[in-house]
C-alpha positions in Angstrom: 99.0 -48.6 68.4 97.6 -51.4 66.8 101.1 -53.4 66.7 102.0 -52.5 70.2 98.8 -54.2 71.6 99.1 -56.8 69.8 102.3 -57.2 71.3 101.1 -57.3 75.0 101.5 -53.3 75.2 98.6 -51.5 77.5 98.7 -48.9 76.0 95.9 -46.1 74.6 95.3 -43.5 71.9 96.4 -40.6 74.1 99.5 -42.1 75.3 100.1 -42.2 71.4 99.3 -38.5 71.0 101.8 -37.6 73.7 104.4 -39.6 72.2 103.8 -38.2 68.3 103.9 -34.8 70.2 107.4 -35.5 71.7 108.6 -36.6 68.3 107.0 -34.0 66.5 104.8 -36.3 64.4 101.7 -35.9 62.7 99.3 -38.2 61.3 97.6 -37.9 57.7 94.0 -36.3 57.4 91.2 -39.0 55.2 90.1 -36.3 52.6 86.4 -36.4 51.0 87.2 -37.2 47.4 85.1 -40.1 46.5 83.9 -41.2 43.0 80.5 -40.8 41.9 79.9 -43.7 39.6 75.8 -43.1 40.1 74.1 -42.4 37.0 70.4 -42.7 37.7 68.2 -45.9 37.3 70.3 -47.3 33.9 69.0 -50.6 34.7 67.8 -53.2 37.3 68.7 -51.8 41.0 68.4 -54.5 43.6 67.2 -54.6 47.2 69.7 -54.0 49.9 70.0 -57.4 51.4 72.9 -56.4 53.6 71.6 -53.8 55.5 75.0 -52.5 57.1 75.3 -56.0 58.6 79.4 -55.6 58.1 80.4 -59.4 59.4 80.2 -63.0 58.3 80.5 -66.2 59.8 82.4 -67.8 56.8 84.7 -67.0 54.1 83.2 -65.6 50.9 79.4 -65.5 52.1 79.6 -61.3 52.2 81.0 -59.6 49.5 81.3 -56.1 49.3 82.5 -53.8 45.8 83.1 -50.5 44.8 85.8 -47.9 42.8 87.7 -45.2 44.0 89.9 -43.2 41.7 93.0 -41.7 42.3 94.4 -38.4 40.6 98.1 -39.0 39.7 99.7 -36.3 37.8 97.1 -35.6 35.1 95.7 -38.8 34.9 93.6 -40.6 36.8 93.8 -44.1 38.1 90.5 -46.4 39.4 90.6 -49.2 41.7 87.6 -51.7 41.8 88.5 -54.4 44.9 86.7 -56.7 46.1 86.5 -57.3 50.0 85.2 -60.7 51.8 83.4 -59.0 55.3 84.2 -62.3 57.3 88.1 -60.8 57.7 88.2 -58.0 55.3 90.6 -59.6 52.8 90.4 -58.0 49.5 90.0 -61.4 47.5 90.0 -59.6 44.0 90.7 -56.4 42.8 91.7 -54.1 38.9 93.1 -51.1 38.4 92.3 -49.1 35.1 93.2 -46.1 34.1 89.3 -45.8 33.1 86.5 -46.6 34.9 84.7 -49.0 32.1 83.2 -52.3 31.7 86.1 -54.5 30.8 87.7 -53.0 34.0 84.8 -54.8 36.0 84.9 -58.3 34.4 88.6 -58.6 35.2 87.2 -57.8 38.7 84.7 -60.6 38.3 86.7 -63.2 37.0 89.2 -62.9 40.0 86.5 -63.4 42.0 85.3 -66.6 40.4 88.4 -67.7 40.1 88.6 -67.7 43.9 85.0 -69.0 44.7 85.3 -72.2 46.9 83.0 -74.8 45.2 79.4 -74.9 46.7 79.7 -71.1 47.5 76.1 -68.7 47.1 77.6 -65.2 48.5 75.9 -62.3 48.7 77.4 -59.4 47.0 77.2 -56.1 47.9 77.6 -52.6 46.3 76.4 -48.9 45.8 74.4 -48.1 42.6 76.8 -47.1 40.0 76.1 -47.9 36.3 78.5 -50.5 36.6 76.4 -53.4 39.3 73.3 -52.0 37.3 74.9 -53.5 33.9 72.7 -56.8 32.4 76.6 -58.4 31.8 77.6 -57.7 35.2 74.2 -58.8 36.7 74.1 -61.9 34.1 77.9 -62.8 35.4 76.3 -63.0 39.3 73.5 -64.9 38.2 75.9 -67.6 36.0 78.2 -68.0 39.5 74.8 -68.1 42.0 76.0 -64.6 43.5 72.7 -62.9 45.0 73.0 -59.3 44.5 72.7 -56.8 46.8 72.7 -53.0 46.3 73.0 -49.8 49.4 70.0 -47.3 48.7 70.5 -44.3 47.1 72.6 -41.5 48.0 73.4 -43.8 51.6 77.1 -44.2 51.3 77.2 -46.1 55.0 75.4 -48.5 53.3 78.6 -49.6 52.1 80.7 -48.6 55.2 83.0 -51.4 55.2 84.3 -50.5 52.1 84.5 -47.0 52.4 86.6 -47.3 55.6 89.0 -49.3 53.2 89.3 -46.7 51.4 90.2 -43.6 53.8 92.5 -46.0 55.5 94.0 -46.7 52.2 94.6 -43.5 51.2 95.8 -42.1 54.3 98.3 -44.8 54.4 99.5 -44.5 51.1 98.3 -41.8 48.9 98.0 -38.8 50.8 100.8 -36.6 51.1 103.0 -38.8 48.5 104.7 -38.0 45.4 104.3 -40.6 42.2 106.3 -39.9 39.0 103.5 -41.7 37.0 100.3 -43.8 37.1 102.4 -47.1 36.1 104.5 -46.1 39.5 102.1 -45.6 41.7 100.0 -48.8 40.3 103.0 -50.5 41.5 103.1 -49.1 45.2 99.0 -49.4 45.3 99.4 -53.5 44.5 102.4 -53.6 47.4 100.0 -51.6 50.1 96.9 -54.3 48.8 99.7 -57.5 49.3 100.7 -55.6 52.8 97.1 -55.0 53.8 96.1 -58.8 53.1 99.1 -60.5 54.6 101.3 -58.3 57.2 98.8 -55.3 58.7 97.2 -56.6 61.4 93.7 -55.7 63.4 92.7 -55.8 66.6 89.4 -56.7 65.8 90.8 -59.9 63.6 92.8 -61.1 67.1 95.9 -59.2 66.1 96.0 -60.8 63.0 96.1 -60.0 59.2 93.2 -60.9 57.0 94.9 -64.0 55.4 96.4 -65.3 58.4 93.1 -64.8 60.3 91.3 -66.4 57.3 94.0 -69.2 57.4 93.2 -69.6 61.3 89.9 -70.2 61.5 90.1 -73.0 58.6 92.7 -74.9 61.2 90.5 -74.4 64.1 
């Protein structure tokens, strides 16, 4: 629906339904299967400076983190992103095939090595042992990152990231067979180049994140 629109289509979400109907279509169903990184207060817990305030005015001045996991075969597979709130780009990201320290400051240093000179983000995330770490709070600090942190046990704190990650996995996880963790590595870093450059949003003008990050720096 979202392409059509933004196409010059009128058209609405049950006009959709009766034409998925027609050609017997069905769409995939988000699943509640999220990872539990919380451990209890391990270490310092900042304030929740965002306060579900989900927008920016200006690349990489809202940050937002967190890991998934996957469950391929009979391993498992994590995925620690990083997403900028002014267009919803995910700017950095690993994948492990353990959810560990090193796996976070190869998330970190793709971060910095995006950070526009002059730039003080804020940087948001739930309370997992991994954003209570001293390295990972010491890293932040070093790069004049502010921490930020959602309150326990409030998940929406963290909304926009969590909504990445339903549509994520509803777009390409769900339902889908993977012959192994390498393989589907390789299809989750094709959906993350797809979801930066080519899927578009209505609520970014009809654009993808990079172009609409790419348009407002020309305009």
């Amino acid at each position: 629906m979202v392409v059509l629109r933004a196409n010059g289509y009128h058209i609405n979400h049950k006009t959709v339904l009766k034409l998925m109907r027609c050609l017997n279509l069905k769409g995939k169903q988000r699943k509640n299967d999220k990872y539990h990184s919380y451990k209890g207060e391990i270490g310092k817990v900042a304030d929740n400076l965002l306060k579900r305030k989900f927008y920016a005015d200006k690349p990489f001045e809202k940050l937002t983190t967190d890991v998934t996991e996957f469950k391929v075969g009979d391993e498992k597979v994590y995925l620690s992103p990083v997403m900028d709130l002014f267009n919803r780009e995910i700017v950095s990201y690993s994948i492990s095939l353990s959810p560990n320290l090193k796996q976070v400051r190869d998330m970190l240093q793709g971060l910095f090595d995006k950070l526009p000179d002059g730039a003080r983000p804020m940087f948001h995330s739930d309370q997992g042992w991994q954003y209570q770490h001293a390295e990972y709070q010491r890293l932040l600090t070093e790069h004049h990152i502010t921490q930020s942190m959602s309150r326990k046990g409030n998940c929406m704190d963290n909304g926009a990231m969590e909504n990445f990650f339903g549509r994520l996995k509803v777009e390409m996880f769900y339902g889908e067979k993977f012959e192994s963790p390498q393989g589907f590595i390789e299809k989750l870093e094709e959906y993350i180049h797809y979801y930066n450059c080519e899927r578009i949003s209505l609520k970014l003008k009809g654009m993808s994140p990079v172009q609409y990050r790419t348009h407002s720096q020309t305009t």
